[in-house]
C-alpha positions in Angstrom: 31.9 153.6 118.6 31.6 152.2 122.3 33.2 150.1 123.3 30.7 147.3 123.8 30.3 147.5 119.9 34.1 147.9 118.9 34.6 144.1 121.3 31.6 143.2 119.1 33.1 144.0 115.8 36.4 142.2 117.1 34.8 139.3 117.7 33.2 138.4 115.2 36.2 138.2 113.2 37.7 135.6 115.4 37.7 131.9 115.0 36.7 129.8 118.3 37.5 126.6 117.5 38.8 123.2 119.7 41.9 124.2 118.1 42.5 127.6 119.4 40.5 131.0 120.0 42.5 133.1 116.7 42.1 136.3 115.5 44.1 139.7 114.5 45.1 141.5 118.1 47.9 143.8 116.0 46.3 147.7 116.7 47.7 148.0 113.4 48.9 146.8 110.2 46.2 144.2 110.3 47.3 140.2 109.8 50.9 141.1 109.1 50.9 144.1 111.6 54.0 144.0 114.1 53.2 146.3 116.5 53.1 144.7 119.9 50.2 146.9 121.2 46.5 145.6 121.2 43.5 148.0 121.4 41.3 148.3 124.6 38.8 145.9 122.7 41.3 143.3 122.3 42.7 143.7 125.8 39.2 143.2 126.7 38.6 139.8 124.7 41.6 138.7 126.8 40.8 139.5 129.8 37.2 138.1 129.0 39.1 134.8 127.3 40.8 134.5 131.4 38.0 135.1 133.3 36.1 132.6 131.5 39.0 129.9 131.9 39.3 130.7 135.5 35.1 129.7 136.4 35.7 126.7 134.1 38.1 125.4 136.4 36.6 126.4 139.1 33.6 124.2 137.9 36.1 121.4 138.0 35.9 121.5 141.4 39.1 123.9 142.4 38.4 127.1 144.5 41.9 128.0 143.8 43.0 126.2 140.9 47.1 126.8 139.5 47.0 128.1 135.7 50.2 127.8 134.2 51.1 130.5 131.3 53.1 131.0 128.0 53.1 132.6 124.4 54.7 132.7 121.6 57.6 135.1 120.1 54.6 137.3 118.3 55.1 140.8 118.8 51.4 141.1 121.0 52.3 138.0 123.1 53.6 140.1 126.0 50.4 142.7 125.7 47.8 139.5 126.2 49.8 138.1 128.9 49.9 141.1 130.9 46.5 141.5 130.4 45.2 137.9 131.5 47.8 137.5 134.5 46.1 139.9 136.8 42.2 138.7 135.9 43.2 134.7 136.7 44.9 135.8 139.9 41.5 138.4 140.8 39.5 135.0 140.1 41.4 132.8 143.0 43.7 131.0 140.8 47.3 131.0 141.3 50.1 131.8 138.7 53.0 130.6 137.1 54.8 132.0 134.0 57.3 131.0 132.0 57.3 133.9 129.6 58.1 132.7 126.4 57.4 129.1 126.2 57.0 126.4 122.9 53.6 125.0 123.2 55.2 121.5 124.0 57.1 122.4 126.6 54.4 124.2 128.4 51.9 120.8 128.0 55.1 118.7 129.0 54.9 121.4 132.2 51.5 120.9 132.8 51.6 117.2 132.8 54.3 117.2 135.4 52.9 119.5 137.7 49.6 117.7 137.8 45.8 119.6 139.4 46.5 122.8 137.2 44.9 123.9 134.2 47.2 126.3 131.2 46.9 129.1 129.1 48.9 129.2 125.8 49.2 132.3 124.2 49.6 131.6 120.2 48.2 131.9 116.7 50.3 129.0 115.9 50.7 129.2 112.4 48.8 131.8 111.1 50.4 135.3 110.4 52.4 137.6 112.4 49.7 139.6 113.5 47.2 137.1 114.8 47.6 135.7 118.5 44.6 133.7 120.2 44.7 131.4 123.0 45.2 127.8 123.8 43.5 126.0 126.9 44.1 123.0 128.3 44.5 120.7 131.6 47.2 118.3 132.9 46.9 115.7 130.9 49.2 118.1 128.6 46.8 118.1 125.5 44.3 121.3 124.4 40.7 120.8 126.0 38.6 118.1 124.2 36.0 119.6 121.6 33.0 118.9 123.8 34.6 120.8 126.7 36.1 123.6 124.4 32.5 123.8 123.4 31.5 124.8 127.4 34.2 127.3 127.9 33.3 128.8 124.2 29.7 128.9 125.0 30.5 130.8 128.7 32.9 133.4 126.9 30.3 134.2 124.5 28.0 135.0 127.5 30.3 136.5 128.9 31.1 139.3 126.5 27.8 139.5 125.1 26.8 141.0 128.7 27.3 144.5 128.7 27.2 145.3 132.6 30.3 142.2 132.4 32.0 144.0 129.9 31.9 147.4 131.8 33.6 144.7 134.8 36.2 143.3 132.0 37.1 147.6 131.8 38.3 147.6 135.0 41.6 145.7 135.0 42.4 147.8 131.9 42.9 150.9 134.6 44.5 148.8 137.5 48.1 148.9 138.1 49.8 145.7 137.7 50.5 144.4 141.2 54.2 144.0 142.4 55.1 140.3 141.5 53.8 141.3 138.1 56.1 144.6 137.9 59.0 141.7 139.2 57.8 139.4 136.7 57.6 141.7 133.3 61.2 143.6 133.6 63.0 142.5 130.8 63.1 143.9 127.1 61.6 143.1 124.7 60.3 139.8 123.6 61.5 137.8 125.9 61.0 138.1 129.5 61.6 135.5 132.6 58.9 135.1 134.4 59.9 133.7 137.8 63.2 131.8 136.4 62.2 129.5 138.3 59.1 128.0 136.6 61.0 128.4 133.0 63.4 125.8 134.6 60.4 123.8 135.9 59.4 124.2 132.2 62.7 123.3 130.1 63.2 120.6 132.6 59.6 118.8 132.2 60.0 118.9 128.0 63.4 117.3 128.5 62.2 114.5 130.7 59.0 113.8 128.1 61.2 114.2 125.5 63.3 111.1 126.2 60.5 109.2 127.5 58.5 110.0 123.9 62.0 109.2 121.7 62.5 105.6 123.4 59.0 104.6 125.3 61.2 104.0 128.4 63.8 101.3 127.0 66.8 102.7 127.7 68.1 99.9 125.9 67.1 102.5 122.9 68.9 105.2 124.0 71.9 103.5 124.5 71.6 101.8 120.9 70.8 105.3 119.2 74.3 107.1 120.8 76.4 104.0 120.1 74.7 105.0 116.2 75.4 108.1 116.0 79.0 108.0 117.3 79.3 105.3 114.8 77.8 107.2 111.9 77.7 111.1 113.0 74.8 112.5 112.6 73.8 116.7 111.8 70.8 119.0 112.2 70.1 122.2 111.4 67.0 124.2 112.0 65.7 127.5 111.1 64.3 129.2 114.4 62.4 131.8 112.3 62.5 133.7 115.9 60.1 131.5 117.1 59.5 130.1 120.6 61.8 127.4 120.3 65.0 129.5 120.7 64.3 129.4 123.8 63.8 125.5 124.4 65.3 122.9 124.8 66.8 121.5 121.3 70.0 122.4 121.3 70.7 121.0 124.5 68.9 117.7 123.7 70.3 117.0 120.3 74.2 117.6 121.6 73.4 115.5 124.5 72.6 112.1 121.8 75.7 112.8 120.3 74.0 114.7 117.6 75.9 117.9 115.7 73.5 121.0 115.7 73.5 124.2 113.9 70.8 127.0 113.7 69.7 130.3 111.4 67.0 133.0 112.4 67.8 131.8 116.4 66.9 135.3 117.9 63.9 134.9 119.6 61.3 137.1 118.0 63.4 138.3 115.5 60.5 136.1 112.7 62.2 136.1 109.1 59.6 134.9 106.6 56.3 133.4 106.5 55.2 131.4 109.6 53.4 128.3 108.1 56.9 126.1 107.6 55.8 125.1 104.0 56.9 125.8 100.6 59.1 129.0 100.4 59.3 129.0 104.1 61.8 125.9 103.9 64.2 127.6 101.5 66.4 129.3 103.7 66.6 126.2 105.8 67.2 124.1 102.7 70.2 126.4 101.7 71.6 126.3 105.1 71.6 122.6 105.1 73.5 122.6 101.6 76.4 125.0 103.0 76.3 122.8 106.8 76.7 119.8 104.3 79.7 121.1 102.7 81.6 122.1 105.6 80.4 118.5 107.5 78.9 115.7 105.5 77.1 114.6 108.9 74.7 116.8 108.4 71.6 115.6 106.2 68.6 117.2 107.8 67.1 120.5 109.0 63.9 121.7 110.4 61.6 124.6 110.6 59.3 125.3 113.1 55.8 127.2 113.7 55.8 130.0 115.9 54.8 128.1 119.4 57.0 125.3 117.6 54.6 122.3 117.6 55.1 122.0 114.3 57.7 121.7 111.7 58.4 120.2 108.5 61.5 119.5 107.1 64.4 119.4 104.5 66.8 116.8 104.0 70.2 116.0 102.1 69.4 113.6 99.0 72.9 111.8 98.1 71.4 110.8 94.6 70.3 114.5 93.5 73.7 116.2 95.5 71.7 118.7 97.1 69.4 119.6 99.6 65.2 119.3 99.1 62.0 120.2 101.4 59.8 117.4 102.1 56.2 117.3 102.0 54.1 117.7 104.8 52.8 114.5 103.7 56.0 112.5 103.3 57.1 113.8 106.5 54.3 111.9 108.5 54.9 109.0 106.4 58.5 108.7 107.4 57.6 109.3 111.2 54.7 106.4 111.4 57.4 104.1 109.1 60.4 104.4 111.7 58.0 104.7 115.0 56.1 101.4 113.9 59.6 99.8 113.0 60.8 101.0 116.8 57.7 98.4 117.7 58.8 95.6 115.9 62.8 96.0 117.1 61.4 96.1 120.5 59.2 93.5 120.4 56.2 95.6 121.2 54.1 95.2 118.3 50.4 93.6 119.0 49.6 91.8 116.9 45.8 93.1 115.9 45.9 95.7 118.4 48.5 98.3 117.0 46.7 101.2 115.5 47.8 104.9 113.7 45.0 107.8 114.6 45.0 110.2 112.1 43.2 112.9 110.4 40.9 112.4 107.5 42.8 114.2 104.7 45.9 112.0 105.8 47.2 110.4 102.7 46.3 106.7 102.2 49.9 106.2 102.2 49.6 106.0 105.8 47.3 102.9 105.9 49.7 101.0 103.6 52.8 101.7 105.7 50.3 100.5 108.7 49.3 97.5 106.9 52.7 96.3 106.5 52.9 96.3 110.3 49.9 94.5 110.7 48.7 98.2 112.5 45.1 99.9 112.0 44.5 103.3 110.8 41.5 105.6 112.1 40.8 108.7 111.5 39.2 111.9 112.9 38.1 115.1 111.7 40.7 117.8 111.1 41.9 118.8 114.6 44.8 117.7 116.9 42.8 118.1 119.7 40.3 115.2 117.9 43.0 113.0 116.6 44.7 113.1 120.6 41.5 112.5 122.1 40.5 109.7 119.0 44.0 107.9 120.3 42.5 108.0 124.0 39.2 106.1 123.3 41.6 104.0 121.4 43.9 102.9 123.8 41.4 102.4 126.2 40.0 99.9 124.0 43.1 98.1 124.4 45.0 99.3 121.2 48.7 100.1 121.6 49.0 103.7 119.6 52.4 105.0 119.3 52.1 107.7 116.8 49.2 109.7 115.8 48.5 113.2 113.9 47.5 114.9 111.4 49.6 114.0 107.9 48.1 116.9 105.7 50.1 119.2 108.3 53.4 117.1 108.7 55.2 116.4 111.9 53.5 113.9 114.1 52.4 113.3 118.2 54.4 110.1 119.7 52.6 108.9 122.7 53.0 109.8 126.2 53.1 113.3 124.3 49.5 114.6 123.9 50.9 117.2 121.4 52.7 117.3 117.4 56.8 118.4 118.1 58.9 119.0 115.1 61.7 117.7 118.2 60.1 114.4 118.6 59.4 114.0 114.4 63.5 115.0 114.2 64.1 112.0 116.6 61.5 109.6 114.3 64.5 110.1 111.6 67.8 110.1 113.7 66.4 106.2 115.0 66.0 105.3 111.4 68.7 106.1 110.7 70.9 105.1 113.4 69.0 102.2 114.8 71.0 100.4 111.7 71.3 96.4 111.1 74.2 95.1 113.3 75.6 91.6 114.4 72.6 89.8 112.8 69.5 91.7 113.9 67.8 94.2 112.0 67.8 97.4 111.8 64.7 100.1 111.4 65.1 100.7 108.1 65.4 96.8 107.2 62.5 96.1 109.3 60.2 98.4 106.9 62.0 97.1 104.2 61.2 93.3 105.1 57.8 93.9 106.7 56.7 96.2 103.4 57.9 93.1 100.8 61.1 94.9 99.5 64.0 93.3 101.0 66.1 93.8 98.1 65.8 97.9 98.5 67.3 97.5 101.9 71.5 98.1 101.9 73.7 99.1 104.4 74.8 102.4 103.6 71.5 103.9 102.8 70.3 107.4 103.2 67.0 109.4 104.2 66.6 109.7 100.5 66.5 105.7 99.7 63.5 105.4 102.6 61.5 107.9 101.1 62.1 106.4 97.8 60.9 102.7 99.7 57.2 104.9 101.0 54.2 104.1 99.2 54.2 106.2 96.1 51.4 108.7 96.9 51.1 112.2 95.9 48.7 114.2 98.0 47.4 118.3 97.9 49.3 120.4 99.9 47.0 121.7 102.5 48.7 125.1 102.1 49.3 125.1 97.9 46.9 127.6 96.6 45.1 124.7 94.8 43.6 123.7 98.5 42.3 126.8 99.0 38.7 128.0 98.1 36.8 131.3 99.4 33.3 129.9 99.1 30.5 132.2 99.7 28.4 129.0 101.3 27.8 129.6 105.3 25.9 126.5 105.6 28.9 123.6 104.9 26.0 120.8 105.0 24.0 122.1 102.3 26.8 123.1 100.3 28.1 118.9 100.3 24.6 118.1 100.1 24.8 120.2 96.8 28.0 118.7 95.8 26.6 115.1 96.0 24.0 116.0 93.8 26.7 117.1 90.9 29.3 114.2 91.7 26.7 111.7 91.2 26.2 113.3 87.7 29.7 113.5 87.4 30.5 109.9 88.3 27.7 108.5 86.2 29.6 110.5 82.9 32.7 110.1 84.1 32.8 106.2 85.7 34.1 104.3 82.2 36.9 106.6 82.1 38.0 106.7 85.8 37.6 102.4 85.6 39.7 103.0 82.3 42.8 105.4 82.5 43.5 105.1 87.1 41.7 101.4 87.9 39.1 103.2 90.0 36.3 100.6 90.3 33.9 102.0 92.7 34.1 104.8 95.8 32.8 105.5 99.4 32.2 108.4 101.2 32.9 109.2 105.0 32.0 112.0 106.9 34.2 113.0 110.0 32.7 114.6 113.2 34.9 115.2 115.8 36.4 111.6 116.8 33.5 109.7 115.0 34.0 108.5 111.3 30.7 107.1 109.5 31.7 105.3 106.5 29.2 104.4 103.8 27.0 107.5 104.2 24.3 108.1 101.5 24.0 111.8 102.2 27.1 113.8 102.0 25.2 116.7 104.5 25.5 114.3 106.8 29.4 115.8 107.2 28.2 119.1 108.0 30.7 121.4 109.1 33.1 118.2 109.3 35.4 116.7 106.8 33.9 114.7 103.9 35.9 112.2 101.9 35.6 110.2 99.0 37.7 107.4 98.4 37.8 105.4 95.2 38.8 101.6 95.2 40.3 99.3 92.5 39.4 95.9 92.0 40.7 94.7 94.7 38.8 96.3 97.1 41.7 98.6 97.9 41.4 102.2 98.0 43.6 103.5 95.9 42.6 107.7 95.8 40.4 110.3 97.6 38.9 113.6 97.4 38.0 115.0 100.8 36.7 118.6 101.8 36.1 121.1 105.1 36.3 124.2 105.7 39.3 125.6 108.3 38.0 126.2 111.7 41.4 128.4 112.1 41.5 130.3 109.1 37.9 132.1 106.9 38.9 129.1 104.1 37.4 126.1 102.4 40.0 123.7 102.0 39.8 120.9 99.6 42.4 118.1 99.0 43.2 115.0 96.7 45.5 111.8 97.1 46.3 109.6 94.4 48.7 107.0 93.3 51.2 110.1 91.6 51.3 113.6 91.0 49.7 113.3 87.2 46.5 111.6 88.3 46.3 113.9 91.6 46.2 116.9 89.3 43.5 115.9 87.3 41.9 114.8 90.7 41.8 117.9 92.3 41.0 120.2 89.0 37.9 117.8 89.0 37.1 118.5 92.9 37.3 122.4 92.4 35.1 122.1 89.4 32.3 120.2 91.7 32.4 122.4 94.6 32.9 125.5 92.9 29.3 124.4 91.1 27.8 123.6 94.3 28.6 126.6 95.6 27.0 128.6 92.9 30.3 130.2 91.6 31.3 130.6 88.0 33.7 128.0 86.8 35.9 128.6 84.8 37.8 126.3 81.9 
């Protein structure tokens, strides 16, 4: 096969989303390969993927613009950046790596060197084998859809040109110049770049880092220590080799007072599954429940993604004596509860101008923790990059928004940071719980309490189990639970919601006496999301597209009370479908229902 056809071929099985360019660059062994070799066609892509980054910048208006660079721990993280150093530098734009790198601490980076442009080397979540590419500017966020659009559109050009792909071949035969040999000597997954920009790294993400945990009150900084000294505090994490070994949160932690501990803290050296849900928190839930043993401080541990912008969590539940894994979902929730009460025990709650930006398959849980704060909640479609730049348009319209995300994936992005940290979500929990009542003001925890109208669940010697147990009681899908997940054979996501409509209007007309009956569901809605823009009230579900659709049903009350939603992943070849309801009973009859309808509407058997 030439090899114009073979960089065809692996191609098209990549995703190019606003979210990341993924796909499998393993030369063998597929999406769980762990070679760290890539083909010739995948060396290509990347050098295509650089060259294509370097005349976008230069569009900006920078002859010679500075491109910062980073991966992952994945075994071909090394092979890509080898390949895409020697293309930007050909193009006129000057380098500086930091070798291994978390994502947020190469966008904390970028936003303190100002005038450059990055390239992130990750798959993020997805298995060990994948690896893609992340691009963004100095404001320290990925590049806005429309703009991720441009640079998509120009690499497609790009390597659909065979006389440019006979160009791309080239750099696969040079030799790597000296500052490159300099640059690539160490073994094997790590290596150190100039030392001197991994400093330049490690010290921007600490500076962000404190700016994000107490919005520049010191006042807060000084309160959380004198907490934690009073009450010591313990974290554990499970590294799972990722890029975070190599960061900053050992160092940070230790230097609020706070005890740390870590498993699986070899860089590289990945355990388990990379997605940090479900069985992927066990060994960090057993490792908190020995830490706990030996030191009662500890109560909560954390597992990170591979580029470590995200992480979910486990925690130490006093009532049940053991350790349990949180929810992606409840992990959210308890960010947004203590980041809003940090407002209130400021003082820096507006009144009417506070808002939560969010996702659309966020749980409603979300806009009754808002509500309590007298905060907004908007959402966008699935995407960080669309819920950062939905917070933008936001706060220029005057809105203070502290917190922001996407809840269906857990962790959260606390403004100035343009980016989710499992770091910064870790912090959300250490102020609740050390920002406690004292000498006759209110802590965090009693804020929510008060604000939320349930004083009398508020005591002083609570734990992180007794504010989860004061959330709104919702129970939501798990994005990653295998009832989410649908292979439909439907390329065209409009008609197949426009299909859908047609069978839940059936449904709902059978079906509307018994949903007013047995859950108080009284009427619904639906919402298609697009990028930053949400249309409620829309009367043709194809309206959605290739966007997020949602359904929400309200009680009496005008309150909505549950949801359905749907989209298919523009990071993974799924459909993905979701419910939220008031428990876990009525969400399992929920979601049964919604893989009933859009199995029908995509023509597939279904089966009883």
């Amino acid at each position: 096969m030439a090899v114009q056809d073979k960089v065809q071929t692996a191609l098209s099985t990549m995703i190019l989303s606003h979210s990341g360019w993924r796909g499998i660059f393993a030369a063998r062994g597929g999406g769980e390969g762990r070679t760290g070799k890539i083909s010739a066609a995948q060396q290509i892509i990347a050098i295509g993927a650089a060259a294509a980054f370097a005349d976008y910048l230069r569009g900006l208006g920078n002859d010679q613009p500075l491109v910062l660079t980073g991966c992952d721990t994945r075994p071909t993280g090394r092979a890509i950046v080898d390949a895409i150093i020697p293309v930007l530098s050909a193009c006129g734009c000057r380098v500086h790596s930091a070798g291994v790198t978390a994502a947020p601490e190469i966008m904390a980076w970028a936003r303190s060197v100002g005038n450059c442009g990055f390239v992130y080397v990750s798959a993020s979540h997805n298995p060990i084998g994948h690896n893609g590419f992340k691009f963004g500017l100095a404001d320290g966020g990925v590049l806005p859809a429309d703009e991720t659009a441009k640079l998509t559109a120009h690499f497609r050009s790009l390597m659909a040109d065979p006389a440019g792909i006979a160009r791309l071949e080239k750099f696969i035969a040079d030799e790597p110049s000296a500052a490159q040999q300099e640059m690539f000597t160490a073994e094997p997954a790590v290596w150190p770049g100039y030392p001197d920009y991994k400093k330049e790294a490690i010290d921007a993400y600490s500076r962000l880092s404190g700016e994000v945990a107490w919005n520049n009150n010191n006042g807060i900084a000084e309160a959380l220590k004198r907490g934690i000294a009073e009450k010591p505090l313990g974290v554990c994490c499970d590294f799972n080799g990722s890029a975070r070994c190599v960061s900053i949160d050992r160092e940070f932690f230790n230097g609020l007072g706070i005890q740390f501990a870590a498993i699986n803290a070899e860089p590289g050296a990945i355990a388990h599954r990379i997605v940090p849900e479900g069985e992927s928190l066990e060994p960090c839930r057993a490792f908190l429940e020995e830490q706990h043993r030996r030191d009662p401080a500890f109560v909560l541990g954390y597992v990170p993604d591979c580029d470590g912008d995200r992480g979910n969590l486990v925690i130490w539940d006093n009532n049940l004596q053991q350790a349990r894994a949180l929810e992606a979902q409840e992990v959210f929730a308890l960010a947004c509860a203590a980041e809003l009460a940090q407002l209130a025990w400021t003082g820096a709650l507006h009144g009417g101008k506070t808002a939560v930006a969010v996702n659309d398959p966020t749980s409603l849980r979300i806009d009754h923790i808002a509500e309590a704060f007298g905060a907004a909640v908007f959402r966008a479609e699935v995407g960080e990059a669309n819920v950062v730049g939905l917070a933008r348009k936001l706060r220029e319209s005057g809105y203070t928004v502290r917190i922001l995300g996407e809840g269906s994936a857990g962790g959260n992005i606390t403004h100035p940071s343009a980016v989710r940290d499992p770091l910064h979500t870790v912090l959300a929990l250490a102020k609740i719980l050390s920002l406690r009542s004292k000498d006759g003001k209110p802590g965090l925890f009693e804020l929510w309490c008060n604000a939320s109208g349930q004083p009398e669940r508020y005591y002083p010697d609570f734990d992180l189990a007794d504010v989860i147990a004061s959330l709104p009681p919702f129970a939501t899908t798990g994005a990653y639970s295998p009832e989410a997940v649908l292979n439909v054979t439907s390329a065209d996501h409009g008609a197949l919601k426009s299909r859908y409509q047609k069978i839940f209007l059936r449904e709902w007309e059978e079906r509307a006496n018994e949903l007013k009956a047995r859950y108080g569901i009284h009427y619904w809605e639906a919402a298609a999301y697009n990028g930053i823009e949400e249309k409620k009230g829309i009367t043709d579900f194809g309206e959605a597209g290739a966007g997020g659709l949602k359904i929400c049903f309200f009680n009496a009350n005008n309150k909505a009370i549950a949801s359905l939603w749907m989209r298919g992943s523009a990071t993974e070849p799924v459909f993905r479908i979701m419910a939220d309801a008031p428990d876990r009973r009525i969400e399992r009859e929920l979601i049964d229902w919604q893989r009933r309808m859009v199995m029908e509407a995509d023509n597939q058997p279904v089966r009883s």
